[in-house]
N, C-alpha and C positions, 0 to 999 in steps of 0.2 A: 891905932893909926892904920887906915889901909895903904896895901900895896900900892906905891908909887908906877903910873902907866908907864911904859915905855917903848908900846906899840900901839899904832891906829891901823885899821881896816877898813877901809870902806865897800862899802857896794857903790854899784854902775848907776843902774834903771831905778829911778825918780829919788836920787839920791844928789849924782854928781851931773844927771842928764835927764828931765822928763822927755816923755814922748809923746809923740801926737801920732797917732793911728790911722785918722782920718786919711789922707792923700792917697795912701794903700787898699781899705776897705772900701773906696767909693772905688776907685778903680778895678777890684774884685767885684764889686755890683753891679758896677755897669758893663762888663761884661758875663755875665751870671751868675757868678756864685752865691751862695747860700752861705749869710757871715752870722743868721740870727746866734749859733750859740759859735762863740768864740773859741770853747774849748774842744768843741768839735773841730775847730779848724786847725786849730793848732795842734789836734792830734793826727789829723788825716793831713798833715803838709808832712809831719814828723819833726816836730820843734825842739822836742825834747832828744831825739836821735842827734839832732843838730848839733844843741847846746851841751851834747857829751861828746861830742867828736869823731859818733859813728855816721853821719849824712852827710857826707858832704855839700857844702853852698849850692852849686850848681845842681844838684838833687833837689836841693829845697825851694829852689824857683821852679824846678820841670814840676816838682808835687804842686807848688801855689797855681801853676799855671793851667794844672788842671782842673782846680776848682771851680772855670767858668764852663760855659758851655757856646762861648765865642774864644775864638785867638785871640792870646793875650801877647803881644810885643814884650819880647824878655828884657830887653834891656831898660824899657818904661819899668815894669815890675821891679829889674833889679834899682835902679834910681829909687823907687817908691820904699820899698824896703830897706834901702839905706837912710832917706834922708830924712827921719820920722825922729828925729834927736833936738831938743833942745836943750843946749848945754845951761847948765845953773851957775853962774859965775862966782855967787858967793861962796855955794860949796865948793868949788874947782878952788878959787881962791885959799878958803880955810885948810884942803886939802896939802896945799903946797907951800901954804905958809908952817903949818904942821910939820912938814916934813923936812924943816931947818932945822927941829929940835925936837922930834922925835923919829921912830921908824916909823912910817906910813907902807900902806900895802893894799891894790886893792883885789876886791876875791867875786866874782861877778858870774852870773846865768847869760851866760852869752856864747854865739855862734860864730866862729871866722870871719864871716863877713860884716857884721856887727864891730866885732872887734878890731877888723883892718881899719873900716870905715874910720871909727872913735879915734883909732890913736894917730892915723893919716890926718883928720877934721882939727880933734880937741888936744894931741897931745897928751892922751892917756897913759899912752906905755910908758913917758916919761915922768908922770906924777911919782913922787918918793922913791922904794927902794924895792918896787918887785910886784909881779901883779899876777894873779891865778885865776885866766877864764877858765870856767867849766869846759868848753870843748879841750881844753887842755889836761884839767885834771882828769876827765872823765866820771866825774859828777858833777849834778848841781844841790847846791844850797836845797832844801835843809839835810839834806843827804852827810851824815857826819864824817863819812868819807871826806869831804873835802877842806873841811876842814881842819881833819889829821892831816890831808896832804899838804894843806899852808901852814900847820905847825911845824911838818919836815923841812919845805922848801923853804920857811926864811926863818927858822930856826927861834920861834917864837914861843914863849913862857905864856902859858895860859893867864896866869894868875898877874900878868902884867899888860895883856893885851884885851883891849878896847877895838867892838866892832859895830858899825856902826850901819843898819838897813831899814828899809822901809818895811819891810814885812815880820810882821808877830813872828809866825812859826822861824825863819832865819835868825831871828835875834834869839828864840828860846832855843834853838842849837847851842849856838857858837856859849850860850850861858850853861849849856849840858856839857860841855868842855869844858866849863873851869874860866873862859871869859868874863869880863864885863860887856855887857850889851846895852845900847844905846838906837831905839826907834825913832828912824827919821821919822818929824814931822814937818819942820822949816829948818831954815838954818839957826836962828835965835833958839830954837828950842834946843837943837843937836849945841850950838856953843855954851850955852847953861847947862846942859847935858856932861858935856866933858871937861866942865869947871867945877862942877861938884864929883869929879873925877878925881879934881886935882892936875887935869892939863888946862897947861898955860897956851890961849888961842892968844 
């Protein structure tokens, strides 16, 4: 018989929220920046700085801001970079239904502002019983650092804890720890997912 769950995890980004990019990137273009490779972008704003706690927000608009080669209105930009979130309801739903009868926790690549935004909008901070953004830990996902840190902070048994992200490499961590791991696809899938668990949605 396996181990009975007694902890869920979820991730943020196209899990509990997709995102739409657009209103940002057309707004970077048309005042000039160059968005062909995306990972170029996101390294020359310093995203990853961000999402570990060393860049502060308002660093990470003056870097976006210099991407064009027109003035870009900060407070447009900051709007643009916030409101790029579409909450998922059913996951939000399963999320907090879950966490009447289990520990829920969620553990996310995300940046202050990001995070203020969410839990100000969707009531993030308050889903279940504890949440570890990266700018917080000072790692992200797959970094197995931070996942020790949410074994410390909510005092979680590997061998009991379910986590649940969209991305391959993030799930094959938290599975390199002794988790169960569960890739979002939809929600039907992620609920079949954690029924052959053995959690009760």
């Amino acid at each position: 018989m396996s181990t009975p769950i007694h902890s869920i995890v979820f991730d943020i980004g196209w899990v509990l929220v997709h995102l739409d990019y657009s209103p940002l990137t057309t707004y970077l273009q048309e005042h000039g920046a160059d968005i062909s490779s995306m990972r170029d972008v996101t390294a020359r704003i310093g995203l990853d700085k961000h999402e570990t706690g060393t860049l502060h927000g308002e660093q990470l608009l003056e870097n976006m801001a210099r991407l064009g080669d027109q003035p870009m209105d900060r407070e447009e930009l900051r709007r643009r970079w916030l409101n790029m979130f579409e909450p998922q309801n059913a996951m939000l739903g399963l999320a907090r239904g879950l966490a009447e009868r289990y520990r829920v926790h969620l553990l996310s690549n995300v940046g202050e502002l990001h995070w203020e935004h969410m839990s100000r909008e969707y009531g993030l901070d308050r889903i279940g019983h504890g949440t570890l953004p990266s700018y917080v830990a000072g790692y992200m996902k797959p970094n197995p650092a931070i996942y020790v840190e949410a074994e410390r902070r909510f005092a979680l048994n590997p061998a009991t804890t379910v986590f649940i992200d969209d991305l391959p490499d993030n799930v094959a961590a938290a599975r390199n720890r002794g988790w169960q791991g569960i890739e979002h696809k939809s929600h039907a899938m992620t609920v079949r997912a954690l029924g052959a668990l053995g959690v009760a949605t």
